[in-house]
N, C-alpha and C positions, 0 to 999 in steps of 0.2 A: 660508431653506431651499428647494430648489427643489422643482415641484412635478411634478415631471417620475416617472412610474413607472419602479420594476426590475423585471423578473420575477424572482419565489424558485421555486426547486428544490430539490431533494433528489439526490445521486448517489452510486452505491457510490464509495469511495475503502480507497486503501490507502496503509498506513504499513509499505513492506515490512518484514520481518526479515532479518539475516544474522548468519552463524556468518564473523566478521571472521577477517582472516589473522594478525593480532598475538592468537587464539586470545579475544577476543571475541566478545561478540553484542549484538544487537538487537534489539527486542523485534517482533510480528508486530507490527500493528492494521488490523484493518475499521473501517469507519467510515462514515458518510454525511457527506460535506462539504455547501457549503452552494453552490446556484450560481445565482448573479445576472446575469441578462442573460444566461446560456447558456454563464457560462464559471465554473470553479469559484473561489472567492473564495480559496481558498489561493496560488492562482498569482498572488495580484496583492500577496502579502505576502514578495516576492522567496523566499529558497531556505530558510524557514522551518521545521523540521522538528518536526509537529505535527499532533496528530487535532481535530477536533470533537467535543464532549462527547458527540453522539450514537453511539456504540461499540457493534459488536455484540457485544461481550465484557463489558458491564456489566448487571447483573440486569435484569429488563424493571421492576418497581417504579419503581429508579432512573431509567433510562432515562426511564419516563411523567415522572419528575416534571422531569428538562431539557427535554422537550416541552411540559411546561406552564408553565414560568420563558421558554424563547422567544415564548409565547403569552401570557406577562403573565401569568397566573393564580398564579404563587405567589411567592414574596417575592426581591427580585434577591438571590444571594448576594454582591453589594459592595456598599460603600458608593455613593451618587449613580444609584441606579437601572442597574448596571454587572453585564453576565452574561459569562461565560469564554464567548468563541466559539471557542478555539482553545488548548490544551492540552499540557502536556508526555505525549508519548506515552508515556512508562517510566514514570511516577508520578502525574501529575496536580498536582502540588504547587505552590500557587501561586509558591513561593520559585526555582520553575525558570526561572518567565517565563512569561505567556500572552498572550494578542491576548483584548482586550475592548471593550465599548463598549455604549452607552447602549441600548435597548431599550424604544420607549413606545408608547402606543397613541396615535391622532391620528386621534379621529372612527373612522371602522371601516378605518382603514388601520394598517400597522405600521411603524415608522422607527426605522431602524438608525443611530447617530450617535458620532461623537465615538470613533473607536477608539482606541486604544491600545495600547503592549505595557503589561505592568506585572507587579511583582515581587513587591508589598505591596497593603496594602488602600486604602493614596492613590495617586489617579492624578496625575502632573504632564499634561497635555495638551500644554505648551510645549515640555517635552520629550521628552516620551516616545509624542503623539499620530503618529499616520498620516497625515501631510499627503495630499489627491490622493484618498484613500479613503474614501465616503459624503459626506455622509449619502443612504441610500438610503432609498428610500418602496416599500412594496410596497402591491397590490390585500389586501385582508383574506381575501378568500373563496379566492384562488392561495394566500395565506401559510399561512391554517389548514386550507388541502388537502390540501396538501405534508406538513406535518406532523401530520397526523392518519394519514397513511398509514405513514408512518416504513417503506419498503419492508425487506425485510431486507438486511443489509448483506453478506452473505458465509458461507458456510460452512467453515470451518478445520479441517477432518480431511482428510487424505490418507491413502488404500490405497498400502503400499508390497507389488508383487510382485514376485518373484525366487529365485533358487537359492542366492545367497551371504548368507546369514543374519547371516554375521557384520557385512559393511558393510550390508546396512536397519538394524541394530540400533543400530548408530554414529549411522546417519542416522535412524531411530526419535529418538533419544537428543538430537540436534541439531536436530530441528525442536520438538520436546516444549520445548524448553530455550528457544527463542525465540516460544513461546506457539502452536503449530501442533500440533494433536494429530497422528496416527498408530497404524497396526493394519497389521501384518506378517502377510500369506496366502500360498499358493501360487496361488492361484486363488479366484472369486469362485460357486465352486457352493454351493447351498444356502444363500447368504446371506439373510435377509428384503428383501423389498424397501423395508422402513419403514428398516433400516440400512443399507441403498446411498445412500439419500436423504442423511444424513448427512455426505456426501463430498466436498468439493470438487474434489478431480485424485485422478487414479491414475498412479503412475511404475511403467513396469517397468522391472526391472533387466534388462541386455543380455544374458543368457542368457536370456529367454522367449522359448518361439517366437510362429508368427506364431498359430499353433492356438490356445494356450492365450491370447495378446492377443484376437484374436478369439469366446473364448468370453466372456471379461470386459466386450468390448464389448459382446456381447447381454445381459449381464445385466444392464447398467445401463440399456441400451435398452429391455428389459423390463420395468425399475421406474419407467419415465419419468421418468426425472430427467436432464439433461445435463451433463457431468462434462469434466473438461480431465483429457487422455491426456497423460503425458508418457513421451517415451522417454530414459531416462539415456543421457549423452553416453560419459560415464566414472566410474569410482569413485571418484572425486574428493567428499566429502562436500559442502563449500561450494559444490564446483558445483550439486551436487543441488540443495541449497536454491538456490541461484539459479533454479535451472530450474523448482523446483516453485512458489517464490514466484510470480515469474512468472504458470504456469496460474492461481493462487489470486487474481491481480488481474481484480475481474468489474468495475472502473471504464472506462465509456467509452472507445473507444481517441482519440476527438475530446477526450477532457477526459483525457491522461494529459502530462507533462511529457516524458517522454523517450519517443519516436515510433519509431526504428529505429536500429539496428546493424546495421553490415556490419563484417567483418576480413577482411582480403587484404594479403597482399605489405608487411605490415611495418608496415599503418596500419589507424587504424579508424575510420571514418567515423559520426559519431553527430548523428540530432536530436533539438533540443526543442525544446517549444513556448513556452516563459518560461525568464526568468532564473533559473538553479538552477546549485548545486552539485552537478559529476559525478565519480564514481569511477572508474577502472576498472583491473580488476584482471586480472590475465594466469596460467590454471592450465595444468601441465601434470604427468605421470609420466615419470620418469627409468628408464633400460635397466630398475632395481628395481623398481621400480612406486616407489618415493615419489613424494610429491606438492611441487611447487612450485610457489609462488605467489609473485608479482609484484607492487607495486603499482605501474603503469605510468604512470597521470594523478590528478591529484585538484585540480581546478579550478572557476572556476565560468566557465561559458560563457553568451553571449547565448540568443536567439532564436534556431535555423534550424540549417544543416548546419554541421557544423566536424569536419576531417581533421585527424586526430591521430597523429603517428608515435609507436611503438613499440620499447622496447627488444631489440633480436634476438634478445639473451642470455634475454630473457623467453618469447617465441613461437619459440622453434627446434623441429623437430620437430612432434608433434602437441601440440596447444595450442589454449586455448579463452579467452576476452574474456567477461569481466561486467563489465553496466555499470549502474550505480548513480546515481540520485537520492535523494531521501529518502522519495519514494512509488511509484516505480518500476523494476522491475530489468529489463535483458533480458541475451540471451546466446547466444555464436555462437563456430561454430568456425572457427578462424586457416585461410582457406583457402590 
């Protein structure tokens, strides 16, 4: 085993959610991934799509006691000294599949060894190990720093304001459904400021003016707390959650997989930073207003920029591009 150090980290991550076009969804998740050497450990498990057990959406109880199973102090839940580092995000179920591996103490160091995916409580290693991944050695005093802090991972309530009641309600209804709370106001006067704290973005809907955005700004300025503003594109529901997802990702922009989007002229130019699986889907409203959605790419791409042409019949008229990893969404209108 070499004896060469990792540095351990902690970073917020996200597991976005979506209200799918085939009238599916996904579920949200926060998370803290885990990051070794400066880069997060999930990017190096190809297009993986999966939380780490530390979730800000599981009791805090709970929570201590997977910070103290990574810290050795309470009994592995596998067999051969084996902890889940990576998780089905919908359930947790081992039957889904996880990423694990050996976890021991070594003098006052900690070493990660031997991964695996795995299904069941035996591990094959020959077949089922992570070739190329660990074993890693962490400093003890970085390792139990990191997690003794356990930062918080995210806060999941959005303020939806607006004058169309009826579409926040849909959209209330739509992010509730994919694990994202919501509270429908006209405006944020007389709110406490212990409940603004609570909030992670505010979306107005495209009737507010710039007055009443403005006073919502100061009253979030005035509970100190800093909060992602979103403006709705269009009433397009799934867009919203794209949008609002989005603001809700407080992961490093240096440690996220998909980096930017641009749409012009019939293509769209997307990066990322590892190998992953990308979506992207094409909205628009017809003379009616309905709404149509596209699924325009669904591949998996390297490293770096890749120009992707677009269906016409999808982006004709006004039209807007989400795009999709498994922890990342962004989103941009067809210029």
């Amino acid at each position: 085993m070499s004896a060469a150090y990792a540095t351990f980290g902690l970073a917020p991550a996200t597991r976005a959610g979506a209200v799918l076009a085939d009238g599916g969804y996904q579920v949200h998740r926060d998370f803290l991934d885990f990051v070794v050497d400066g880069r997060p450990l999930l990017f190096e498990l190809s297009d993986l799509d999966a939380v780490s057990p530390l979730a800000s959406d599981v009791p805090p109880a709970i929570l201590t006691e997977q910070a103290r199973g990574l810290l050795g102090e309470a009994e592995p839940p596998l067999p051969g000294g084996r902890y889940v580092i990576y998780g089905c995000p919908e359930c947790a179920d081992l039957a889904c599949g996880a990423v694990t591996a050996v976890i021991e103490r070594d003098g006052d160091d900690y070493v990660w060894r031997d991964f695996a995916w795995q299904t069941r409580e035996d591990v094959d290693l020959e077949r089922d190990g992570y070739r190329g991944i660990g074993p890693f050695r962490f400093r003890g005093e970085e390792y139990r720093a990191a997690l003794a802090a356990l930062p918080d991972a995210g806060r999941r309530r959005v303020l939806l304001i607006g004058a169309r009641v009826a579409l926040l309600a849909k959209l209330a209804a739509a992010l509730r459904t994919i694990g994202v709370g919501a509270d429908i106001a006209h405006d944020a006067h007389g709110v406490p400021a212990e409940e603004l704290r609570g909030y992670g973005a505010v979306a107005f809907g495209r009737g507010v003016g710039e007055a009443e955005r403005a006073a919502v700004r100061h009253a979030f300025e005035a509970a100190g707390m800093p909060v992602a503003f979103v403006d709705a594109l269009a009433p397009i529901v799934p867009l919203l959650v794209a949008q609002i997802e989005h603001a809700l990702d407080r992961s490093p922009v240096e440690q996220r997989r998909l980096t930017r989007l641009t749409a012009a002229r019939g293509e769209a130019d997307v990066e990322v930073t590892s190998r992953c699986r990308v979506q992207l889907t094409a909205y628009r409203l017809d003379r009616l207003s309905r709404t149509h959605a596209h699924e325009v790419f669904d591949g998996v791409l390297g490293p770096g920029s890749h120009r992707i042409p677009l269906d016409a019949r999808a982006v004709k008229g006004a039209s807007y591009v989400v795009a999709r990893t498994s922890g990342s969404v962004l989103v941009e209108v067809m210029r």
